[in-house]
GUBA-467592 format. One record per residue (C-alpha): residue in one letter; x, y, z. Coordinates in steps of 0.2 Angstrom, whole numbers, padded with zeros to 4 digits, always signed. Each point is the difference from the previous one (the first is absolute). Example, Ala and Ser with C-alpha at 12.3 -4.5 7.8 and 13.67 -1.06 7.14 Angstrom:
a+0062-0022+0039 s+0006+0017-0003 
This chain:
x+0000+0000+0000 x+0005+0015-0004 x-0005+0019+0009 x+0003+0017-0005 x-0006+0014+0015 x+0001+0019-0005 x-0005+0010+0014 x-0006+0019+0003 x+0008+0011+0012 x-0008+0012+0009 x+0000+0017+0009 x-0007+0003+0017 x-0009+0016+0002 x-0002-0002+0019 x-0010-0006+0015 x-0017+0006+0007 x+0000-0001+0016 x+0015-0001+0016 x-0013+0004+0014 x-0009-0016+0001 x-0016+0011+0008 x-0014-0009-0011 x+0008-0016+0006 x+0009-0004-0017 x+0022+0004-0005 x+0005+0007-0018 x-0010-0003-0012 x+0013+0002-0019 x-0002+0009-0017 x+0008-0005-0013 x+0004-0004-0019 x+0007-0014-0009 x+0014+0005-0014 x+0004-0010-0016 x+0017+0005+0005 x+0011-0002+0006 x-0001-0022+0002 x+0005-0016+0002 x+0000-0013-0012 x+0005-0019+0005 x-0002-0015-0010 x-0001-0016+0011 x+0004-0018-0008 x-0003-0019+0006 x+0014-0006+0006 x+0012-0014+0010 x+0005+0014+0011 x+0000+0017+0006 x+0009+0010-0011 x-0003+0021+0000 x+0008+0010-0014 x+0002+0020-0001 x-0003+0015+0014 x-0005-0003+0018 x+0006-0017+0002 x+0000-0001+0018 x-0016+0010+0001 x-0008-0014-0012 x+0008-0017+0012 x-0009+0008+0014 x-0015+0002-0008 x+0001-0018-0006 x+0004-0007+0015 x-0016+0010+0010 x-0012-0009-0012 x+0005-0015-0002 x+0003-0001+0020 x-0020+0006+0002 x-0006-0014-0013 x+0013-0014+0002 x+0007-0001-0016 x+0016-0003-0006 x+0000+0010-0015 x+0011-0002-0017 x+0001+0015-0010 x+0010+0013-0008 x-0004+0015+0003 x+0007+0016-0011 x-0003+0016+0005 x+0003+0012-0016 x-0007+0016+0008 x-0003+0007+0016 x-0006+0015+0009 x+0013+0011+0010 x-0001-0002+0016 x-0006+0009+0015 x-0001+0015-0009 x-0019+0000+0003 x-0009-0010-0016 x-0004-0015+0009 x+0016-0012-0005 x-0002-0012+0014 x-0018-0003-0002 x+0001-0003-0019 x+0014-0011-0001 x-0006-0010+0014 x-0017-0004-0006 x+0008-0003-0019 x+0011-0013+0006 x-0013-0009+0012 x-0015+0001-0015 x+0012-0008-0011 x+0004-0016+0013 x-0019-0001+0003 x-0005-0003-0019 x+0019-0012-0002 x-0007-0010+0016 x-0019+0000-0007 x-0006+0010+0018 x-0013+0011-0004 x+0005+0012+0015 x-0009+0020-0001 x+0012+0013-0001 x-0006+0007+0018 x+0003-0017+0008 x+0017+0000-0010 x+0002+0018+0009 x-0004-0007+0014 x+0012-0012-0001 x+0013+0008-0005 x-0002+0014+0013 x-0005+0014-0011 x-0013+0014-0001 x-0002-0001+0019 x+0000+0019+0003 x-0008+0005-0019 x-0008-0010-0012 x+0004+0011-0014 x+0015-0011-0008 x-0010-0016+0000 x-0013+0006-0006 x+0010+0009-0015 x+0007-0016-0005 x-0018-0010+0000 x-0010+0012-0009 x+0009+0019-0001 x-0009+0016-0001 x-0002+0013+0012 x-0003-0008+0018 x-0006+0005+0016 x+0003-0011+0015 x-0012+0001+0018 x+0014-0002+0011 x-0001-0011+0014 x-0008-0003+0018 x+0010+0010+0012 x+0011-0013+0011 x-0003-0016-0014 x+0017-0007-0008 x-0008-0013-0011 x-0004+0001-0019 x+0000+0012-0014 x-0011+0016-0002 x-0016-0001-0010 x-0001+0009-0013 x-0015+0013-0001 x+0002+0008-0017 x+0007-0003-0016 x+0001+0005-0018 x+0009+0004-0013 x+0010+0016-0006 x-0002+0012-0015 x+0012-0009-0014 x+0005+0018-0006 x+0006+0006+0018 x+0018-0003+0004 x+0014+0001+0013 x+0016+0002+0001 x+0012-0008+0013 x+0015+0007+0006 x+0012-0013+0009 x+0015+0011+0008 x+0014-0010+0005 x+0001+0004+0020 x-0004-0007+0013 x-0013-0015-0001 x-0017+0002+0009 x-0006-0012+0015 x-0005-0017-0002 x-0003-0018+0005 x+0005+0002+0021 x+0005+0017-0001 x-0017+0004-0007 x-0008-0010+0014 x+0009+0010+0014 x-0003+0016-0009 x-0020-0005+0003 x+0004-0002+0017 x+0006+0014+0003 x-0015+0013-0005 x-0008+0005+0013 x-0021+0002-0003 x+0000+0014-0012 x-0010+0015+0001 x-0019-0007-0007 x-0002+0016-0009 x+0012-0006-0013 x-0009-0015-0003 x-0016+0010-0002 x+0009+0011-0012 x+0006-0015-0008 x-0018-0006-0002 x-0009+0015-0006 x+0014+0003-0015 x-0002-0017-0004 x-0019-0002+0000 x-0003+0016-0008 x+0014+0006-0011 x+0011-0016-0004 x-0014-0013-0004 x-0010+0015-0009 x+0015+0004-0011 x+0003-0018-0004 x-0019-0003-0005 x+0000+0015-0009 x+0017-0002-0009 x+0005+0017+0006 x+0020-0002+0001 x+0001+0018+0007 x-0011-0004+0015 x+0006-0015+0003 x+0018+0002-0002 x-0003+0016+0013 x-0007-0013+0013 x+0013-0012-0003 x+0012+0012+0008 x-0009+0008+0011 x-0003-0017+0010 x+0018-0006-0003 x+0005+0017+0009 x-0012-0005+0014 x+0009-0019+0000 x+0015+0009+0002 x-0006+0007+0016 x-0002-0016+0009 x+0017-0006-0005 x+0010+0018+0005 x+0010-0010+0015 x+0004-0016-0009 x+0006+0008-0017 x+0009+0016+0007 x-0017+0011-0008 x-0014+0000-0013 x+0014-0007-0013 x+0011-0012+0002 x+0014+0009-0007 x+0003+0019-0002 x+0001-0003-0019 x-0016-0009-0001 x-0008+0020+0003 x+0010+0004-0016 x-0004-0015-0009 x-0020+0004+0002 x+0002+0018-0003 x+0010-0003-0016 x-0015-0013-0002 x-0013+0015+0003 x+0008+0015-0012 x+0001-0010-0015 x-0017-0004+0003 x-0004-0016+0009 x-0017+0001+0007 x+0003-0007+0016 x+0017-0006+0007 x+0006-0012+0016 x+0010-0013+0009 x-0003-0018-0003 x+0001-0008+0016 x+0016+0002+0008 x+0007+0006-0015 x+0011+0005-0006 x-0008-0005-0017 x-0010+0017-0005 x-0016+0000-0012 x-0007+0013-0011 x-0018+0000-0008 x-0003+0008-0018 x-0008-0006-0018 x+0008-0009-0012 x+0002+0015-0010 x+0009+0010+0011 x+0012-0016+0007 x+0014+0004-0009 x+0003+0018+0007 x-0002-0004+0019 x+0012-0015-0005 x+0013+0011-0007 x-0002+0012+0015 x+0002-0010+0015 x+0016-0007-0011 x+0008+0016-0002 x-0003+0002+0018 x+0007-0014+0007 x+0014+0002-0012 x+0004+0018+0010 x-0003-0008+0015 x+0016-0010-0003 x-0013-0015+0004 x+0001-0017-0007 x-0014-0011-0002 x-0016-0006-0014 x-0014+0010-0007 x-0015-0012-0005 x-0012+0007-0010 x-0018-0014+0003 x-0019-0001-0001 x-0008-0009+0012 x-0004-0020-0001 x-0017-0001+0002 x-0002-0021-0003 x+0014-0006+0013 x+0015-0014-0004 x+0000-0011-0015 x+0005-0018+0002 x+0000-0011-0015 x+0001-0020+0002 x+0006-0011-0014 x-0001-0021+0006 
């Protein structure tokens, strides 16, 4: 048997809700990217064999699932692209879920992506990522029960996203945002944050993001969308050093907003940078937040994407 996986990325445009007064945590927005991804192809085989990038990362994985279903899988497993990782596009997640879809169908389980989420220890704070990779779009998730630990967020809304609305990702090379156990203790260490931010939150996103996005008004939505992600920031000031990650992520977005980019912010914990404009206009903001990063003496990958609105692709051939 023979399994090919390409997967979506995806941005995170922040959680809801760090209060917990309603008796519910975070809550996530989010979009899937069709790039940047991860392709695999996974073959039948003696042993276990695993070609390309993220070797290690892909053993683990390996060994997680066939640990949880008792298997003693044979397969070679070649990774041909990935995601950068923890730069805030969801790397772990996709490459994860890639890799465990691909044994499911080599071993003839017929295992749901959440329960392979579950089992691989993913989507346990959001549920954007796994639910970017089993039907992509533009996703809301309803948090969870304040104090539970168990299972993945359900997801209370979802469609798909104008074709003829881009964004553009900047990728700086500094410092790596949080993930895995730091991500973990940075949770931790938020303190119940003010509820009025969650009701900001709310309002923007019931009555000017939604709207906007029902409506296909870009200029409304991508106004909403930074608006909340400079509300997000709020919540994370103490863990990340402010509302950005990085003092160049302020100049990123504001390069982002002069060559007119309706609407600007941090993916998760960065440093990846996103950009909302049509099609048409693409090429401009692309070339501007180049030439800036280019002054700036800062390295890094500029990714110019519209959004994945159908989830992974995997293809079987016996």
């Amino acid at each position: 048997m023979d399994v090919t996986v390409k997967t979506p990325s995806r941005i995170h445009l922040g959680m809801i809700d760090l209060n917990g007064g309603l008796g519910r945590l975070y809550g996530s927005i989010g979009l899937a990217l069709e790039k940047p991804s991860i392709v695999l192809e996974a073959k039948t085989s003696d042993s276990l064999e695993i070609i390309g990038e993220d070797g290690e990362r892909v053993r683990e994985i390996v060994e997680v699932f066939s640990r949880a279903h008792n298997l003693d899988i044979g397969v070679v497993i070649d990774v041909k692209q990935t995601i950068p990782e923890h730069v805030g596009l969801g790397s772990g997640t996709q490459l994860s879920l890639a890799v465990a879809s691909a044994l499911s169908y080599i071993s003839r389980l017929s295992v749901d992506v959440r329960e392979i989420a579950r089992i691989m220890n993913r989507g346990a704070i959001s549920g954007i990522g796994v639910e970017s990779f089993r039907k992509g779009g533009f996703i809301i998730d309803g948090g969870k029960k304040a104090g539970s630990t168990e299972g993945i967020p359900s997801i209370v809304y979802r469609s798909s996203f104008p074709d003829d609305w881009t964004f553009v990702l900047a990728v700086p090379s500094i410092r790596r945002g949080l993930s895995g156990r730091e991500e973990e203790s940075a949770f931790k260490k938020i303190v119940p944050a003010s509820p009025e931010i969650a009701k900001d939150i709310c309002w923007l996103l019931q009555m000017k993001m939604l709207p906007a996005l029902v409506e296909k008004d870009i200029g409304a939505f991508g106004q909403s969308l930074m608006e909340i992600d400079r509300k997000v920031g709020r919540y994370f000031k103490e863990v990340q050093g402010g509302v950005y990650k990085e003092k160049l992520t302020q100049g990123l977005i504001d390069c982002m907003l002069d060559a007119g980019s309706y609407g600007a912010g941090q993916s998760s914990w960065g440093p990846a940078v996103y950009g909302l404009i049509e099609d048409s206009r693409a090429q401009k903001l692309e070339s501007a937040v180049d030439s800036f990063m280019k002054a700036e003496g800062m390295g890094g990958t500029i990714i110019r994407t519209h959004t994945n609105n159908s989830g992974a692709e995997i293809s079987v051939m016996e």
